[in-house]
N, C-alpha and C positions, 0 to 999 in steps of 0.2 A: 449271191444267187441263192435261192431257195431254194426246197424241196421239189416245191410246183414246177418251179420256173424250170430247174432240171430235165423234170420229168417231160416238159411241155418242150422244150428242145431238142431231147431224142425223139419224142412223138413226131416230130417235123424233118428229121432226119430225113432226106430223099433216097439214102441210099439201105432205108430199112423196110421190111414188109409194110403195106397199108393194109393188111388186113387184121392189127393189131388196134387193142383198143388202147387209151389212155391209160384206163387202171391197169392196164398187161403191163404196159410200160412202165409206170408206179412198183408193180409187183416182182419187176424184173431187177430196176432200181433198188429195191428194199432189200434185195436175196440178195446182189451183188454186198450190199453195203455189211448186210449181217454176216455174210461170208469171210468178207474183211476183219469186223471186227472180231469172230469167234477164229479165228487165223492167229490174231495178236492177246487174244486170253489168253487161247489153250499153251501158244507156244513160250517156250521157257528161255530166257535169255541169258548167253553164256559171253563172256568174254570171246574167244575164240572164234563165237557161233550166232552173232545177234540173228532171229527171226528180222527178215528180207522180204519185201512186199514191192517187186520193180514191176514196172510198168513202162518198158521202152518209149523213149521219148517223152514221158511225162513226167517222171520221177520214182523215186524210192522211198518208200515209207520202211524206219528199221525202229525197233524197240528194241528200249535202250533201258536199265537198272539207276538211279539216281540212288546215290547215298545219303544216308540220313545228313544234316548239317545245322549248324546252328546259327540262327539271324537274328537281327536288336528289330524289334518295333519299333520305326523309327518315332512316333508320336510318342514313347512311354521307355527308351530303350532299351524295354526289358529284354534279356534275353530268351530267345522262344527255340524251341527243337524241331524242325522239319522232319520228318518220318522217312525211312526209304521209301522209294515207292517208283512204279515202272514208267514210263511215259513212251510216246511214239514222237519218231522226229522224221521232218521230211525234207527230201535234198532233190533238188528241179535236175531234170533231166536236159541234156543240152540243147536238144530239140526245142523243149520248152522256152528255156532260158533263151535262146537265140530272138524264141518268137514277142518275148517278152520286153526283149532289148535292145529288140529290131529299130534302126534307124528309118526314117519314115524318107521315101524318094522324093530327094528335093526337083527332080527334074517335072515330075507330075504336078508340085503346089505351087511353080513358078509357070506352069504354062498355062492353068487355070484362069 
């Protein structure tokens, strides 16, 4: 899904004000997203304490510290040095997951 396409699916939303415009909804999109991301800059990640980004039902996005480590190129096997460096990882919420995994009703595709 895109940017657009996103943004054009909450515009459609029945259950949102219609007196919004599309670029509101883009605008609104955009804050949320920056939010998020300046969320997982600012926060510092601890053993003990990883910065936690849940979203009941959806998932959990948590930033996590990767240690530097060392890999061969496989084409040249030199060996090369990976850098520490932070990453975010995301874990489906079971809600999600259920809907994801959802077995389809075979009593509905058999009466068709």
């Amino acid at each position: 899904m895109t940017k657009a396409e996103l943004i054009a699916r909450v515009a459609n939303r029945k259950d949102l004000p219609r007196t919004l415009t599309k670029k509101a909804y883009g605008r609104i999109v955009d804050a949320v997203f920056t939010e998020v991301g300046d969320y997982f800059i600012r926060a510092r990640p601890s053993i003990s304490n990883p910065p936690r980004l849940c979203y009941p039902g959806f998932g959990t996005f948590t930033k996590r510290r990767r240690r530097s480590r060392t890999v061969r190129n496989p084409r040249t096997r030199a060996a090369i040095v990976i850098p520490a460096h932070c990453t975010v990882v995301f874990a489906l919420g079971q809600e999600l997951k259920n809907l994801i995994n959802r077995v389809p009703d075979r009593r509905a595709s058999s009466a068709a």
